[in-house]
Short mmCIF file of the C-alpha atoms (twelve columns), coordinates in Angstrom:
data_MODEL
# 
_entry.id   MODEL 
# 
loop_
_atom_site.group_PDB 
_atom_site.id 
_atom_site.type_symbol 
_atom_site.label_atom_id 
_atom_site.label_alt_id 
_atom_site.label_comp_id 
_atom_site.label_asym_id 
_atom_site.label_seq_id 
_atom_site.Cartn_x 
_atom_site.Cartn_y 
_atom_site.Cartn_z 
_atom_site.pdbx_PDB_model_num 
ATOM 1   C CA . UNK A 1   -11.675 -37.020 25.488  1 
ATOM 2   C CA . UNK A 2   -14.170 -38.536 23.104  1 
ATOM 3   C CA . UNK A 3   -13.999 -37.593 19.716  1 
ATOM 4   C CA . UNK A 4   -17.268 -36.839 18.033  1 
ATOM 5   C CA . UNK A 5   -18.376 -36.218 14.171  1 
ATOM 6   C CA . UNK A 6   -19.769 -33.227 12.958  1 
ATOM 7   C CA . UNK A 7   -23.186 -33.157 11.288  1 
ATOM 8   C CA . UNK A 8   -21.722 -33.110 7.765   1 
ATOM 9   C CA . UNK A 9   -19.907 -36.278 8.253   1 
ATOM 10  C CA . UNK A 10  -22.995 -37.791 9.867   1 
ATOM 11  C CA . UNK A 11  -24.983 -36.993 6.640   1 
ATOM 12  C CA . UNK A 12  -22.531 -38.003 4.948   1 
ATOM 13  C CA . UNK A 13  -22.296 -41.650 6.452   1 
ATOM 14  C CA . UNK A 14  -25.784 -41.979 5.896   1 
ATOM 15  C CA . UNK A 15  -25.714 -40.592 2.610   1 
ATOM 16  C CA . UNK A 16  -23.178 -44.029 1.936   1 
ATOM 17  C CA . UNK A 17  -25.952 -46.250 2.379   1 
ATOM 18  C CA . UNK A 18  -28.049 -46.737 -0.898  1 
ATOM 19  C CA . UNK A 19  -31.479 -47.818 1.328   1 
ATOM 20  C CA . UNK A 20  -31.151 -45.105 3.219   1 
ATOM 21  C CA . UNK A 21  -31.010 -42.491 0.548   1 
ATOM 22  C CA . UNK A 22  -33.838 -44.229 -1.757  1 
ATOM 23  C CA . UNK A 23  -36.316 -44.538 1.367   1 
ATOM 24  C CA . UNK A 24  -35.316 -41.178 3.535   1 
ATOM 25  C CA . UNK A 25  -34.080 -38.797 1.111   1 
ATOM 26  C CA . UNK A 26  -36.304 -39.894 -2.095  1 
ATOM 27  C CA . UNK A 27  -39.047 -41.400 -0.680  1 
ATOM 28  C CA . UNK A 28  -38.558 -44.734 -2.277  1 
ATOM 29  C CA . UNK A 29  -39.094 -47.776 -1.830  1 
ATOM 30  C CA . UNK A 30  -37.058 -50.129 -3.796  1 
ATOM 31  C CA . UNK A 31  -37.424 -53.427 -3.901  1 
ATOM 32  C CA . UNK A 32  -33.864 -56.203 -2.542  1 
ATOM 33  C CA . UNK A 33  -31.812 -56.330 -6.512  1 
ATOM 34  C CA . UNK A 34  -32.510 -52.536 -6.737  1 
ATOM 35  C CA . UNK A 35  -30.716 -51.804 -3.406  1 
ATOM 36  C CA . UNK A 36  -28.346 -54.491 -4.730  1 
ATOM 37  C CA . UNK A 37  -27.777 -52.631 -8.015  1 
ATOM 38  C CA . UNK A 38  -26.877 -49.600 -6.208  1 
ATOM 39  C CA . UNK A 39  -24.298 -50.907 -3.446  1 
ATOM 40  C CA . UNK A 40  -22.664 -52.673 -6.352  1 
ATOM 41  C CA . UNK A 41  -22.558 -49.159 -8.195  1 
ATOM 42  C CA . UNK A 42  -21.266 -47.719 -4.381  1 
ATOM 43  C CA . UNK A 43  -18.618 -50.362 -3.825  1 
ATOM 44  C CA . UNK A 44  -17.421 -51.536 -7.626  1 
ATOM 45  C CA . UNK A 45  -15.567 -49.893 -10.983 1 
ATOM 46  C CA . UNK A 46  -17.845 -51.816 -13.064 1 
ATOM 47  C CA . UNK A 47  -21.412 -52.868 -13.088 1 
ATOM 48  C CA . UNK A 48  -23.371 -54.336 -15.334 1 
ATOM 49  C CA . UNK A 49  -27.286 -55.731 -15.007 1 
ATOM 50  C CA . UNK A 50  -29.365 -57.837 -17.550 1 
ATOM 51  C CA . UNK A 51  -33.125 -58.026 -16.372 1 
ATOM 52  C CA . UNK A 52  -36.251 -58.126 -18.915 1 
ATOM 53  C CA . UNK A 53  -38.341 -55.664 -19.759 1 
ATOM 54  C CA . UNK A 54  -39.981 -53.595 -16.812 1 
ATOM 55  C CA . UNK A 55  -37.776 -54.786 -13.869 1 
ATOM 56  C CA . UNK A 56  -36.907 -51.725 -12.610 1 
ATOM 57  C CA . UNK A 57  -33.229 -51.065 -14.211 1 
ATOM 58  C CA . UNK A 58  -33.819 -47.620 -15.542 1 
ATOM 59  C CA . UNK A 59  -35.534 -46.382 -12.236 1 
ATOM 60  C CA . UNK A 60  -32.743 -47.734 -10.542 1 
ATOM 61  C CA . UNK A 61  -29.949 -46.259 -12.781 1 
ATOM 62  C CA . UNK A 62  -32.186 -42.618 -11.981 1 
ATOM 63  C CA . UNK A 63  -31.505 -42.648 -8.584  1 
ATOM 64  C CA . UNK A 64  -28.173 -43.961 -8.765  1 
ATOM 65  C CA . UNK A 65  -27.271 -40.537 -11.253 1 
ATOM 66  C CA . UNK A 66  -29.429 -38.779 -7.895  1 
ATOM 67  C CA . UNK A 67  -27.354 -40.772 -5.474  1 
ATOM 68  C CA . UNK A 68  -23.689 -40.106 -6.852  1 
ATOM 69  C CA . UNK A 69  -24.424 -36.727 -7.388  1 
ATOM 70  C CA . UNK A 70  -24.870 -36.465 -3.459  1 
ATOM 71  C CA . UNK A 71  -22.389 -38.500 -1.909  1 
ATOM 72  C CA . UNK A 72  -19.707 -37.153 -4.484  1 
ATOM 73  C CA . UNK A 73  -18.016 -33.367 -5.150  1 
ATOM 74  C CA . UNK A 74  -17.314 -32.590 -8.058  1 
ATOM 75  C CA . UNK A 75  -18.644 -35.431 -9.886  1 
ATOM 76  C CA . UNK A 76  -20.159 -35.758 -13.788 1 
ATOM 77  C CA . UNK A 77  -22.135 -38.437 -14.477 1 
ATOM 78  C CA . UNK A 78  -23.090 -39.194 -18.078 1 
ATOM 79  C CA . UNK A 79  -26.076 -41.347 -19.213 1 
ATOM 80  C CA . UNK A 80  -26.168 -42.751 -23.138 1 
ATOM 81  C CA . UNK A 81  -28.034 -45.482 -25.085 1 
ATOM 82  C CA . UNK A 82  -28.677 -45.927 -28.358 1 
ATOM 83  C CA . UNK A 83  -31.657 -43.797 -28.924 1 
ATOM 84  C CA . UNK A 84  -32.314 -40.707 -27.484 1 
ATOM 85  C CA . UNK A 85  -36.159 -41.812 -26.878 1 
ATOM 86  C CA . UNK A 86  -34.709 -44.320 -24.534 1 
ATOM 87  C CA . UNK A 87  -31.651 -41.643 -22.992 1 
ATOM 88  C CA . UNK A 88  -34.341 -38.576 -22.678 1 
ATOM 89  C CA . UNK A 89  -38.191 -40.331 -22.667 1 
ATOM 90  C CA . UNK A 90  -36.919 -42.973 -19.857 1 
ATOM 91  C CA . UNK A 91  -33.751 -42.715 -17.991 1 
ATOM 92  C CA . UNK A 92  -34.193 -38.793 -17.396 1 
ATOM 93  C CA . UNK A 93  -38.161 -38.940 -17.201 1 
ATOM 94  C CA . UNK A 94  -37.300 -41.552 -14.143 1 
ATOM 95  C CA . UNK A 95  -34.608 -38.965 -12.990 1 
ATOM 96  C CA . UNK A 96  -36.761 -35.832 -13.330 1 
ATOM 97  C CA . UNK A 97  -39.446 -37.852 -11.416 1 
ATOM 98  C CA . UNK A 98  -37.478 -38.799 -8.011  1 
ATOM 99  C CA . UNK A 99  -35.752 -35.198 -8.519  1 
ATOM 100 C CA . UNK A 100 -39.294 -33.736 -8.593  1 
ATOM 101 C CA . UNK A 101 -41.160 -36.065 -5.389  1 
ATOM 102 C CA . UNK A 102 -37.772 -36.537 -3.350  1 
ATOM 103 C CA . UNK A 103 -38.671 -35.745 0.171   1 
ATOM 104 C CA . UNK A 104 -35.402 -33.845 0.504   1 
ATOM 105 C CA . UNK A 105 -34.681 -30.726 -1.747  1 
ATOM 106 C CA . UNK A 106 -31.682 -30.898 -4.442  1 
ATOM 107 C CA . UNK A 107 -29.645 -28.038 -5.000  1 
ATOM 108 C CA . UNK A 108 -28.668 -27.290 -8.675  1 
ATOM 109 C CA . UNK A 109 -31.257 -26.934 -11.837 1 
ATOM 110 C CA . UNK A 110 -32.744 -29.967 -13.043 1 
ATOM 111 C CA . UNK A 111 -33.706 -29.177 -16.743 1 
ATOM 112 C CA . UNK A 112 -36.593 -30.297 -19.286 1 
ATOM 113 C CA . UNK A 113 -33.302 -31.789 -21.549 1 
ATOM 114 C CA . UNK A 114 -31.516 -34.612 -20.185 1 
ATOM 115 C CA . UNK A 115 -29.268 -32.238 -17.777 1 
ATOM 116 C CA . UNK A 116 -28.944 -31.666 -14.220 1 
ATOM 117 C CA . UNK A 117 -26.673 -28.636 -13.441 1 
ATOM 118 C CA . UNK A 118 -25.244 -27.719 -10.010 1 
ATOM 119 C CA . UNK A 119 -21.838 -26.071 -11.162 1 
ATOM 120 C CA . UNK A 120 -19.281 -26.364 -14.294 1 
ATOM 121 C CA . UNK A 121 -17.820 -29.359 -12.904 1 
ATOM 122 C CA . UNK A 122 -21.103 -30.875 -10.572 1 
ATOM 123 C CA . UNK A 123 -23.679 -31.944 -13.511 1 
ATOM 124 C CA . UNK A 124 -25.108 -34.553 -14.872 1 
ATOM 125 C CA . UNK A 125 -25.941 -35.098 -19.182 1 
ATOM 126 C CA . UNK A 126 -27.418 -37.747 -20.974 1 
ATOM 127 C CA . UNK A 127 -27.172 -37.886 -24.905 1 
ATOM 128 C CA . UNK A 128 -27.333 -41.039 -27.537 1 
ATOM 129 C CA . UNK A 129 -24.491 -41.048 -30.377 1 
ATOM 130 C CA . UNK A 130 -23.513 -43.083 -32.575 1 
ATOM 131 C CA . UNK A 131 -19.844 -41.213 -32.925 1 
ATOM 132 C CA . UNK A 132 -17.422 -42.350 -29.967 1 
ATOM 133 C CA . UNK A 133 -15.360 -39.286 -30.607 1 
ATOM 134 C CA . UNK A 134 -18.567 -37.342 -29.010 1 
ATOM 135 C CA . UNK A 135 -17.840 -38.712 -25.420 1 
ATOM 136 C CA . UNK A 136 -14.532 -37.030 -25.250 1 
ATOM 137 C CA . UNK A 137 -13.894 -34.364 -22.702 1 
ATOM 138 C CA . UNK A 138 -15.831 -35.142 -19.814 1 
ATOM 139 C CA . UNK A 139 -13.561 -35.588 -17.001 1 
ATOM 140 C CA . UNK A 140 -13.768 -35.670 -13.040 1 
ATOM 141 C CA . UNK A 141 -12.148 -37.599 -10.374 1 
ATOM 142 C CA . UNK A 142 -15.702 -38.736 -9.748  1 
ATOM 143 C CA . UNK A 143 -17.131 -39.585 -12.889 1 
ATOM 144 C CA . UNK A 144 -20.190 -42.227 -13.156 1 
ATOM 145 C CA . UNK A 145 -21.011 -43.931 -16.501 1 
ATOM 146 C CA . UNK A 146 -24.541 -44.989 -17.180 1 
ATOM 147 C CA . UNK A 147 -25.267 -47.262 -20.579 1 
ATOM 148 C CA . UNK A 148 -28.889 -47.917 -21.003 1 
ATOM 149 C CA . UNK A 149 -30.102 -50.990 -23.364 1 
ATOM 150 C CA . UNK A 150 -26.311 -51.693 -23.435 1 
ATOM 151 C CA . UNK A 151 -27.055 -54.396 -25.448 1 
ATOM 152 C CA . UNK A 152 -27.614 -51.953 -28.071 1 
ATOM 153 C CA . UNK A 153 -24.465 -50.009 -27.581 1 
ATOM 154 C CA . UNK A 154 -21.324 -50.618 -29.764 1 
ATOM 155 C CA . UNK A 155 -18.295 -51.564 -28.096 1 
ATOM 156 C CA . UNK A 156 -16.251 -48.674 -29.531 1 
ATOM 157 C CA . UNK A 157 -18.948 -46.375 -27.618 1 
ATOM 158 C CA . UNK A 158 -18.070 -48.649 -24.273 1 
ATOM 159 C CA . UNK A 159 -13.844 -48.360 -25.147 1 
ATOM 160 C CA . UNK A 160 -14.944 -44.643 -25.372 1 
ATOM 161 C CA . UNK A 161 -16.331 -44.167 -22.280 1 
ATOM 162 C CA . UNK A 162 -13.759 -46.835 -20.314 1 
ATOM 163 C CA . UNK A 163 -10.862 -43.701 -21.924 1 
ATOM 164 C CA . UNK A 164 -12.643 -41.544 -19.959 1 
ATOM 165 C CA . UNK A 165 -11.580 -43.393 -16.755 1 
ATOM 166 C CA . UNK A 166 -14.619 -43.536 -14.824 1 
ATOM 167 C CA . UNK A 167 -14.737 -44.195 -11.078 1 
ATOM 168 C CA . UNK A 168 -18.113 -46.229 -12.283 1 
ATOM 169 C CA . UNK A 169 -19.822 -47.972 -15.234 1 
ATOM 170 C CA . UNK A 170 -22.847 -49.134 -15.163 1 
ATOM 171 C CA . UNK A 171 -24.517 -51.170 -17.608 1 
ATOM 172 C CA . UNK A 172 -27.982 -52.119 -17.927 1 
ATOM 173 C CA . UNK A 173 -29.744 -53.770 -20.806 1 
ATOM 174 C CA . UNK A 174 -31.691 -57.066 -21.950 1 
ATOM 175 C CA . UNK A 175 -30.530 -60.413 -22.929 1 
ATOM 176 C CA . UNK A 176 -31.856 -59.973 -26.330 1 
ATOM 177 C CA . UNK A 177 -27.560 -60.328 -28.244 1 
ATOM 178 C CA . UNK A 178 -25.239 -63.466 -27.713 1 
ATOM 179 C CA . UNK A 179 -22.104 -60.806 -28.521 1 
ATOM 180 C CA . UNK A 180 -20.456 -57.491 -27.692 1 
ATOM 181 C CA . UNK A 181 -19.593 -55.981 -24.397 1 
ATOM 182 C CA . UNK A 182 -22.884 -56.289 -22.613 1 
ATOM 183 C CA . UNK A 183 -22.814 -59.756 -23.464 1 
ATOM 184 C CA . UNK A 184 -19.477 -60.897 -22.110 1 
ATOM 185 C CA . UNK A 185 -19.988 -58.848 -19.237 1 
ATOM 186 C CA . UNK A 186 -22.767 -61.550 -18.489 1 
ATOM 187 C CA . UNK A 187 -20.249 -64.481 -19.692 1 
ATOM 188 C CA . UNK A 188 -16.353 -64.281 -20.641 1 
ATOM 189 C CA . UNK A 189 -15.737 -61.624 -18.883 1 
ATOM 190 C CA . UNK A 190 -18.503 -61.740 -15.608 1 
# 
């Protein structure tokens, strides 16, 4: 007898591969480091990406939030940088956008805030803070850490997020410091 798979876990599979969601279910089309960026995010605990201005790390980091919040249940994902401008104006604007134009209908309430609801433990918040003690209390077995402009992010925010024990963390930012976290994730600690 030959064993087959049921549609779900068919999906699913599909759903694993980062190209195939970007291009079939969003519509994308990402260019080679992009689809890099997110099979490192698929297959690592920690990820971290320094590119200059305009290369695409905040669109990617938008459909990786998308992504997770697909292949995963229940998962959280949390987005913060050191402004909300940058958190709200850019990381959710890009998020909102390929939420809005994906070829494939999400479930849940994207919201004009930087939230994407589905259930009390399926969602998705971005914030900025200043105060580590404000990242406490978001837990899930599938929880996905997103630091914009890292560069600009104090470690104690980073040690905050790492207590949360995250399945992921990704990192993106510019190589505009020569210390902190972001910066020895590039060097002493690559």
């Amino acid at each position: 007898m030959v064993a087959t798979k049921s549609p779900n876990q068919v999906v699913l599979n599909k759903l694993q591969s980062p190209e195939f969601f970007m291009r079939e279910v969003l519509g994308a089309s990402p260019y080679d480091k992009q689809l890099e960026i997110m099979e490192a995010v698929r297959d690592n605990g920690r990820v971290s990406v320094v590119g200059c201005n305009g290369s695409g790390k905040d669109w990617t980091s938008a459909r990786a939030l998308l992504w997770w919040m697909c292949m995963y249940y229940p998962a959280k994902v949390i987005v913060i940088g050191p402004t909300h401008r940058q958190v709200d104006a850019i990381v959710w604007n890009e998020v909102r956008s390929a939420y809005n134009n994906s070829r494939v209908p999400f479930r849940g309430r994207m919201f004009r805030t930087p939230r994407y609801h589905m259930d009390e433990q399926h969602f998705a918040v971005g914030f900025s803070t200043s105060d580590e003690f404000n990242m406490q209390g978001f837990h899930s077995p599938n929880l996905l850490c997103i630091v914009t402009e890292a560069h600009a992010v104090s470690r104690e925010e980073v040690n905050a997020l790492r207590r949360l024990n995250p399945k992921c963390i990704l990192m993106t930012g510019n190589a505009f410091v020569s210390s902190g976290d972001f910066y020895d994730s590039h060097h002493s600690r690559r």
